[in-house]
N, C-alpha and C positions, 0 to 999 in steps of 0.2 A: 127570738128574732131580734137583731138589731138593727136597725133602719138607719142609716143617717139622714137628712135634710137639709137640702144644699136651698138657700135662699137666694136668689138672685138679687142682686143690688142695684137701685137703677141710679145713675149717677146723672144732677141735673146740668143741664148742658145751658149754657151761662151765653144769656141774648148779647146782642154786640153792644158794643159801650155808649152807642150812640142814645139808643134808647132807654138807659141807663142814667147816663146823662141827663136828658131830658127829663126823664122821672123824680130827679132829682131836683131839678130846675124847674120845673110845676111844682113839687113839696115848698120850694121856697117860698114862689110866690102864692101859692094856699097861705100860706104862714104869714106872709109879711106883708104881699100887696093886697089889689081890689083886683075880683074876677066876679062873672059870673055864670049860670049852669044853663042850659037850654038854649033852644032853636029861638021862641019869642023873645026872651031875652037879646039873644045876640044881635037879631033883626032892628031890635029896641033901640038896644046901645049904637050899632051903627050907623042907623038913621041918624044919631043925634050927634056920631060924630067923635062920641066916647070911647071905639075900643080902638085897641092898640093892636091884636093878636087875636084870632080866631084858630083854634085847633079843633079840628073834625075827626070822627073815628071812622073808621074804613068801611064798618056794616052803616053807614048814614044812607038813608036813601036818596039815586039817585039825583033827582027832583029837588029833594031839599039843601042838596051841597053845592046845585047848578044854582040854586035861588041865594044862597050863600058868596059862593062866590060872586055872582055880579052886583048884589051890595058890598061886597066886598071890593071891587074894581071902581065903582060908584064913587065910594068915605073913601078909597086909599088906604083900605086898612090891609095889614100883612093877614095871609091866610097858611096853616101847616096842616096836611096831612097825615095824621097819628097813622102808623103800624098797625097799629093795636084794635080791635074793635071798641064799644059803647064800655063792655066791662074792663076792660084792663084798661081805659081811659080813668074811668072810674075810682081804680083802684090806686091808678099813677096818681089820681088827686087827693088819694085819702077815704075816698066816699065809699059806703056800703051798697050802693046803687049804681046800675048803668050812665054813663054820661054822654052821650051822640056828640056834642056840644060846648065847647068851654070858650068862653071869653075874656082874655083880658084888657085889665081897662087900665090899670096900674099895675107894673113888674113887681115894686119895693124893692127887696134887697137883691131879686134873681136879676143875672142878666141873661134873661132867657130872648128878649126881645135881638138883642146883639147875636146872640148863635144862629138863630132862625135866620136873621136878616143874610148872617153870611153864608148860608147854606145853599 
């Protein structure tokens, strides 16, 4: 008997640049500025006045992105809506764990605050 086996290929189909970009543009500021991870956290910081940038991932529960955003409307602080859920926030940031929640307080070298703003 000869058999052949035809393998099917699956070829990965390449996210649009936009988030791409951005994943990019969070590797920076992982790298070079100050952020920080979580819901208390960010509440923390923006009480005090400190962030700059809040990005939320898309599975955040409802509740918690409405209490978000109106500290957010409160500081003045810019807020983005990640694509992506907790993990591939996560991952955008380097980390081996889910992230609901990222704050920044300092860009450093990313001008990630400039993109979002013009968005």
């Amino acid at each position: 008997k000869n058999t052949t086996h035809f393998f099917h290929t699956h070829t990965m189909v390449k996210k649009s640049s936009k988030s791409d970009n951005l994943a990019a543009r969070l590797a920076l500021v992982i790298k070079s500025g100050k952020y920080q991870l979580g819901f208390r956290q960010c509440l923390r910081s923006m009480r005090g006045a400190q962030a700059k940038l809040v990005i939320v991932s898309s599975n955040t529960p409802p509740l918690r992105k409405s209490e978000i955003e109106y500290y957010a409307m409160l500081s003045g602080t810019m807020i983005h809506h990640y694509k992506g859920n907790n993990v591939e926030l996560g991952t955008a940031c380097g980390k081996l764990f889910p992230v609901g929640v990222l704050t920044i307080l300092d860009a450093g070298d990313s001008d990630i605050l400039r993109t979002i703003k013009s968005q």
